[in-house]
C-alpha positions in Angstrom: 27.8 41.0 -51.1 29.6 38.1 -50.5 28.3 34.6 -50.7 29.4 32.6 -47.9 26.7 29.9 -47.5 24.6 28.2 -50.2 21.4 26.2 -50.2 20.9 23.3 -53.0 17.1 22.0 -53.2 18.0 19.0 -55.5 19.5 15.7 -56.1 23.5 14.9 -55.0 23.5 11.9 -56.6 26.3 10.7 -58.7 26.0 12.2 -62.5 23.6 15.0 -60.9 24.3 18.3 -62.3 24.0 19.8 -59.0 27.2 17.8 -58.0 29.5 20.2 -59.9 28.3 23.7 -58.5 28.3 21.9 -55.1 32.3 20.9 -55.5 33.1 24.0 -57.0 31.6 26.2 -54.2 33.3 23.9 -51.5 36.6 24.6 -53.2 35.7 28.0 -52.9 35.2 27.8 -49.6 31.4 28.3 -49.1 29.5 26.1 -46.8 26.6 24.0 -48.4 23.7 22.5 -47.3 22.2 19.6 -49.9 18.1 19.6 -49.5 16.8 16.9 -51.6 13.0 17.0 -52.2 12.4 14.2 -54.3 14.2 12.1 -50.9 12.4 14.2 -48.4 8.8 13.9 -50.1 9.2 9.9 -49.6 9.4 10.8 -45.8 5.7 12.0 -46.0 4.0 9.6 -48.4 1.5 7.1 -47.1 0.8 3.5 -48.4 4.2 2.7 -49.8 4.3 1.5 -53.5 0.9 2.5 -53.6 1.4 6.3 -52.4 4.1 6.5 -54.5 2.1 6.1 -57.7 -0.1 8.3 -56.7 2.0 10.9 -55.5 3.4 10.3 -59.2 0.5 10.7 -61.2 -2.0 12.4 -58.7 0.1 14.3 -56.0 -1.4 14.9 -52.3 -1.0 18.3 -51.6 -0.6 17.6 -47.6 2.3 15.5 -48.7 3.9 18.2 -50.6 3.2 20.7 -47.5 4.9 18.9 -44.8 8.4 18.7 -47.5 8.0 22.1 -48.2 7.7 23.0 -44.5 11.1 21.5 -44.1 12.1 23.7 -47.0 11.3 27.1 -44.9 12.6 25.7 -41.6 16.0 25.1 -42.9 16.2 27.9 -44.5 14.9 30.3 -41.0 18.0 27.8 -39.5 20.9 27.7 -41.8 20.0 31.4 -43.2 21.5 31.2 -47.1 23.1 33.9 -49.1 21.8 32.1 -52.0 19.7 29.4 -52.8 19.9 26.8 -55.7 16.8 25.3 -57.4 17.4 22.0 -59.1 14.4 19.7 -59.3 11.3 19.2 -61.0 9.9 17.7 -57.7 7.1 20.6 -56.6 8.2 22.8 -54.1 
């Protein structure tokens, strides 16, 4: 099997180690999508500063459901030959 098309769940940040499998496969020729949890998850947290901590400390499992909803609907759209975990944000 060929891998043609990659999903990354994790940070493209500068100084991310995700960065170098992501320039590597383009040079190869693959297409990538870049999903970003920790980004995401912000999209779904209530009371601001506030939600934030506690999403740090105690995490809000509807929170969590919505980003990892995202998650499954990208991956039914863009269909991936393979899929890259790199984050300790829960998924």
């Amino acid at each position: 099997m060929q891998i043609k098309k990659i999903l990354v769940l994790g940070a493209s940040g500068k100084g991310a180690l995700e960065l170098s499998y992501i320039n590597a496969a383009v040079e190869s020729g693959m297409e990538i999508r870049i999903f970003d949890p920790a980004k995401e998850e912000t999209k779904y947290i209530k009371g601001g500063p506030v939600g934030k901590k506690v999403q740090a400390f105690l995490p809000v499992e509807q929170w969590i459901r919505k980003m990892n909803r995202e998650i499954v609907l990208l991956v039914k759209k863009f269909k991936p030959d393979l899929i890259l975990l790199f984050t300790n944000t829960r998924v």
